[in-house]
N, C-alpha and C positions, 0 to 999 in steps of 0.2 A: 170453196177455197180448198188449193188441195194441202193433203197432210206431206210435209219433204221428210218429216222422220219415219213415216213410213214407205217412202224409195227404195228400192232396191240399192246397194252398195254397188261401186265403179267397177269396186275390185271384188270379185268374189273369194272370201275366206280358203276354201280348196288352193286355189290359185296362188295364194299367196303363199300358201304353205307349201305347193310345189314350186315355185319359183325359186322359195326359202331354198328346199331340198338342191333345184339345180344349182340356185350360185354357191354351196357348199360345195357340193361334187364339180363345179368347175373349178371353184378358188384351188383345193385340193391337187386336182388335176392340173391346175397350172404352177402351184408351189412344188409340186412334185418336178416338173415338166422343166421348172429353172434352175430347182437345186439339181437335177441331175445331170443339164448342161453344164452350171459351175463347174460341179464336180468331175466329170469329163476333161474339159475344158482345162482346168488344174493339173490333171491326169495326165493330159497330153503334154502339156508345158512340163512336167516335171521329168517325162521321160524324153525329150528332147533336149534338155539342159545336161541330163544325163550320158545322153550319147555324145550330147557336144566334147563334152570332157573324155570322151572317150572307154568308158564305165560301160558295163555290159548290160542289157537289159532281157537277153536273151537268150536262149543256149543257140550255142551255135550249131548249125553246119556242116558240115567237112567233112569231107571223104577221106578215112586215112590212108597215108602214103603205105607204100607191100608193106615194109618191115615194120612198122607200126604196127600193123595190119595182126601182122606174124605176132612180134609182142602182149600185142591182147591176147592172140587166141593161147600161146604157150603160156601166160597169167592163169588169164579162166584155168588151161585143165591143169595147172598147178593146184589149186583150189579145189577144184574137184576131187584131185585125188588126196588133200588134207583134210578135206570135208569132217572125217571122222575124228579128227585132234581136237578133243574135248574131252571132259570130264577126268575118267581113271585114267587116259594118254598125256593130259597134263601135270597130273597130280605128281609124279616124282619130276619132274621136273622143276616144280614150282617148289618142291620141298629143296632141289639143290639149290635154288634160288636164296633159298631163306637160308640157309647152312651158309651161302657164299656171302652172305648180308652180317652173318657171325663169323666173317674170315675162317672157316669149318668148313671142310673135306671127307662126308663121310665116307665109309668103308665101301668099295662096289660104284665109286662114282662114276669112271669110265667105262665101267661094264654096265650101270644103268642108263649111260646117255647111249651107249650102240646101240642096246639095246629098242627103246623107246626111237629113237631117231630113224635106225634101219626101213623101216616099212614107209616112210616117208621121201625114199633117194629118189624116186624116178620125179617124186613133184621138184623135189634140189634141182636134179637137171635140170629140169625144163625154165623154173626162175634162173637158172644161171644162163641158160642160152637168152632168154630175152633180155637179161642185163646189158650184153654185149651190145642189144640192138636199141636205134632208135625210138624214142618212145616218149608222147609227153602223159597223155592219162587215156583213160577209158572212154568209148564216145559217149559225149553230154547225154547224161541221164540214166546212165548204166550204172554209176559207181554205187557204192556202198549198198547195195539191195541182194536180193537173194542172189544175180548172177555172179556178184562178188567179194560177199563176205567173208566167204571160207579161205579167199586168199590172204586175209588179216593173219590168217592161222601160217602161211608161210612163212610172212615176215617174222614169229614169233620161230618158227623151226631153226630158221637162219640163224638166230642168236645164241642159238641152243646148238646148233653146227658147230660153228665159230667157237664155243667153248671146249668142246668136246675135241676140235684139231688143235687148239691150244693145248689140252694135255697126253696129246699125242706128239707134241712137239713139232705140227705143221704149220710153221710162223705163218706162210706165205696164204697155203690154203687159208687159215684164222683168218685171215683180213679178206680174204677173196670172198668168205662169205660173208663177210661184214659188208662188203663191197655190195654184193647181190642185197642185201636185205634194206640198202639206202637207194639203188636202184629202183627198187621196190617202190620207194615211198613215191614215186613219180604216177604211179598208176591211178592214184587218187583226189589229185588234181589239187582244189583249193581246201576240200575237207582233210588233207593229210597231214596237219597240223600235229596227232595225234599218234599218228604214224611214223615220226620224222626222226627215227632210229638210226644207230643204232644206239641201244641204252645205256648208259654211263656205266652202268653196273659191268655189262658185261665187255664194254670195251676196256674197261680196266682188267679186269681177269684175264685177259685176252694179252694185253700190254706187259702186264705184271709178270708172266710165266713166258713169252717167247717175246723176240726179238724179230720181227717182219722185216724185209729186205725195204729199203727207201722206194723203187720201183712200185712195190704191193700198198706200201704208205701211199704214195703219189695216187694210185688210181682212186684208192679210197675218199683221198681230201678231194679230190676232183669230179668224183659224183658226191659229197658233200657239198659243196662251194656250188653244184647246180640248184641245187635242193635250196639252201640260203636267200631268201628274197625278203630284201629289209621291209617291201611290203604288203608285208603277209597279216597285217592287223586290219589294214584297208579290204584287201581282198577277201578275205573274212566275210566281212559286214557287206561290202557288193556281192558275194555270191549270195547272202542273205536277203539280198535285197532285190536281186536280181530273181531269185527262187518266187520269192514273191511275187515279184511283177507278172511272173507265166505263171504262176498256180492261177490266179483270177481272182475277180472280187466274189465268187459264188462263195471261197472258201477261206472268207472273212471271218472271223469272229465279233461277232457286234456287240456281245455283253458278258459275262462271268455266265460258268455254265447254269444251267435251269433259270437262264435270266426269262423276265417278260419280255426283251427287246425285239428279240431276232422276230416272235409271232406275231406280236405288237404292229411292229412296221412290215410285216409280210400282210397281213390283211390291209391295212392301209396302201399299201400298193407303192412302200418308200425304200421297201430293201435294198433293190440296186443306189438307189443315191446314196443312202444309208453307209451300205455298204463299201460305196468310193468314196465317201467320206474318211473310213477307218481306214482306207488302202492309201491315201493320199495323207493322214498323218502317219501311221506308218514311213513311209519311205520319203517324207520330210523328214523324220526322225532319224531313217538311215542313210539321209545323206547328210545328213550332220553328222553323225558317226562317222563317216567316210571323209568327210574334209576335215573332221579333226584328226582322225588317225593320219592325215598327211604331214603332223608338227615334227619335230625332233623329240628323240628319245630323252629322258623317260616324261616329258610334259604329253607325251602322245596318249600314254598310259592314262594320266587326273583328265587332259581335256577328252574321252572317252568315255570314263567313266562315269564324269558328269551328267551326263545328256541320258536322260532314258523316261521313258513310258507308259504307262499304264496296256496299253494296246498293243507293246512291243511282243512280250513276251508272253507266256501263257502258261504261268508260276502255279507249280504243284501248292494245295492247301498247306498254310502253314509254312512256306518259305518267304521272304523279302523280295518282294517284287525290284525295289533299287539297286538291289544287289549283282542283279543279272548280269548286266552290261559291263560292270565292274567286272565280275566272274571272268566272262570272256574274255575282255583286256588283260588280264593278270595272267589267266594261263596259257596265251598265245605269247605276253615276254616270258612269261616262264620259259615256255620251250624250247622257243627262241633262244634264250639264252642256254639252257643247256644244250643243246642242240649244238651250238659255238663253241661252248669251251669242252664237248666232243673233235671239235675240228680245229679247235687250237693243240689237242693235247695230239691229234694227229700227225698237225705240222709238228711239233716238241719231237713225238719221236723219228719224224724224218730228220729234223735234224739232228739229232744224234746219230744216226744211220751214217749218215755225209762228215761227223765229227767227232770221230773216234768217239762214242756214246758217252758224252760229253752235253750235260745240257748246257740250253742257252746262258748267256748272263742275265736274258730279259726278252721279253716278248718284243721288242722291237728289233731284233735281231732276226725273227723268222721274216722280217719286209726288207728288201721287194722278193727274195726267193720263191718263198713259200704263201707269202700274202702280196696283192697289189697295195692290202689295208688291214691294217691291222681289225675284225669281228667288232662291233660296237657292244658294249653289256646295255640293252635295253632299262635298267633299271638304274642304269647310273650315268646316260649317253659319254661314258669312254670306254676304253678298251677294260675284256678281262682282267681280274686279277691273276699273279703265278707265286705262289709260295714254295719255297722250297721248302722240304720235311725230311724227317732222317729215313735215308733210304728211297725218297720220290720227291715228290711232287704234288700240286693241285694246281686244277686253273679254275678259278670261281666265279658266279658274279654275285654279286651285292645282297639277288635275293629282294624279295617283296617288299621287306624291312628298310630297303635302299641301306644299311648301314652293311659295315665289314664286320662281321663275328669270327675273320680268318679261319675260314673253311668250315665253319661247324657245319654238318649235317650234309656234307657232297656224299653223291653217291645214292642218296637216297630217293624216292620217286618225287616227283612235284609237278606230276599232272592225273588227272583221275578222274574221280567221284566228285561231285560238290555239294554242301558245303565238305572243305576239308583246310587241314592245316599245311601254312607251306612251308618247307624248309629254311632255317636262317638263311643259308647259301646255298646258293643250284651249281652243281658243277660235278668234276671229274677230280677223283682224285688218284695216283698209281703209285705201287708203292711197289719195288722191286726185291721179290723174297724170295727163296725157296718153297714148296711145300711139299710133303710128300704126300700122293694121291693115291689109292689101290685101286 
């Protein structure tokens, strides 16, 4: 009779255990193999949706036109030859800065801006020749990196110019450089947010002590009013989105730093899906950013700063990750808004110019002359405020707080560093004095 317990088994044990092993490494290979079609697949749907709307996904292109051309190249060696405007070259100027923050004139003030400013004229020429010229920004992917940051240092001379023919009593020059240093903010395309001078501070200085001819006002509000793009909260968040979409998925972050993830799914063979997984919430995330910043002001501002992400951003230890996105909204209407009621108080003194120096009765008086529309205050979706004060003026908006504290704190900075505190009110204020300067 035979023994069947002692048969050899169907399957032999080895066998089983590498079959085990294959359908592992297959199953693997195929969960891998579909999440990274989804995620593809996703990928592709999301940036076709994008384009449909007409939203960039790419940098572009394009050859620029001569004078363009011309433009960059007289920026760049503007830059170059300010390269050295740091440290001890700024320092008294930054000290008249703070003197003019205390309505204070110290002793040698004219003679310290010649001074300090001199060694800088031939970079002045050269931004003031490419103001004249056509120009929209630097070509895609050039800006703000070593070939042109030294030119930031221009637009900061220009201000400093503009002061300094103010108390020479060259109305006209004053604003022609004010002219050149808003010209300026063009060179930097959608990151110039930052840039979008000239500063409250010193267009008031400037206002306060000479009187500009309506002509020299006009060119000025005219490369301001280019500069003005109500939206500029959208495009913001598309060039951010858009930066991303050409960085790649290599240069993902898949977990807080010294995470296990990134190693984790790199030995497993899940990175790239992994990682169009985080690319594809990401710019889910940034395009809801971007359709909400399509609302009216100020709801454009809360439905923005609603929305935000873990993976969005990549928050120093110890800051608020929620806060981000907030952050950004707030200081693009910040600027925005000052920014306006720089170009409202523009218009104010072209009007006076044109009427016997006579201000308006009220800002709806500079339309249709001087505006098609009257600037929107982001913070409040209607027009600036205009107080009159003994002696001037202010044109405000609202400020963070959305309430009116009637001008408290114009004048003062309210874009920067973050975290930081914002002023009650963002605005310009002028006030027409005497001073005596030595």
């Amino acid at each position: 009779m035979t023994d069947v317990s002692a048969s050899p088994p169907l399957v032999r044990p080895a066998f089983l255990k590498v079959s085990a092993l294959v359908f592992v490494l297959t199953l693997a290979f195929a969960v891998r193999a579909v999440w990274d079609y989804v995620e593809n697949r996703r990928f592709d749907k999301a940036v076709h949706e994008i384009q449909l709307k007409g939203e960039p996904t790419q940098s572009p292109a394009t050859i620029p036109a001569w004078d363009t051309d011309e433009a960059s190249r007289d920026y760049r060696a503007a830059g170059a030859l300010a390269s050295n405007f740091h440290g001890d070259a700024r320092l008294p100027l930054r000290t008249l800065v703070a003197s003019m923050q205390k309505d204070e004139w110290p002793e040698g003030s004219v003679e310290s801006l010649r001074a300090t400013l001199a060694p800088y004229d031939e970079a002045m020429s050269l931004a003031d020749r490419a103001a004249a010229l056509s120009f929209d920004e630097f070509q895609a992917g050039t800006y703000y990196n070593y070939r042109t940051s030294d030119f930031l240092a221009v637009q900061e001379i220009c201000g400093y110019r503009a002061i300094f023919r103010a108390l020479n009593q060259d109305a006209d020059g004053a604003v022609d450089s004010l002219y050149t240093e808003a010209r300026q903010a063009r060179a930097m395309g959608s990151w110039s947010l930052w840039q979008r001078l000239p500063r409250p501070l010193i267009v008031a200085q400037v206002l306060e002590r000479v009187r500009p001819s309506s002509a020299a006002l006009g060119r000025l509000s005219k490369a301001m009013s280019d500069l003005d793009d109500d939206r500029e909260l959208s495009r913001w968040f598309e060039e951010i989105r858009r930066s991303k979409l050409t960085t790649g998925w290599r240069n993902v972050e898949l977990g807080a730093q010294n995470s296990w993830e990134t190693p984790v799914l790199t030995v497993l063979g899940l990175r790239h899906p992994a990682a169009m997984h985080v690319m594809n919430r990401m710019v889910a995330v940034l395009t809801a950013i971007v359709d909400a910043s399509h609302g009216p002001w100020p709801a454009r501002i809360d439905a923005v700063s609603a929305i935000d992400d873990p993976y969005l951003w990549r928050v120093p230890s110890g800051q608020s990750q929620e806060s981000y996105t907030k952050h950004f909204a707030t200081d693009i209407a910040s600027t925005a808004a000052g920014f306006r009621a720089v170009r409202i108080v523009v218009a104010v003194e072209q009007y006076r110019r044109d009427h016997g120096e006579q201000l308006p009765p009220g800002l709806g008086e500079l339309v249709p002359v001087y505006f098609q529309e009257l600037p929107i205050d982001p913070f409040s979706g209607k027009s600036l405020l205009f107080k009159r004060e003994q002696g001037g003026y202010s044109i405000y908006s609202v400020g963070v707080n959305r309430k009116d504290d009637g001008g408290a704190e114009v004048n003062l900075p309210f874009i920067g560093a973050f975290p930081k505190e914002h002023p009650a009110d963002i605005g310009v204020r002028v006030r027409y004095q005497q001073r005596e300067t030595k």
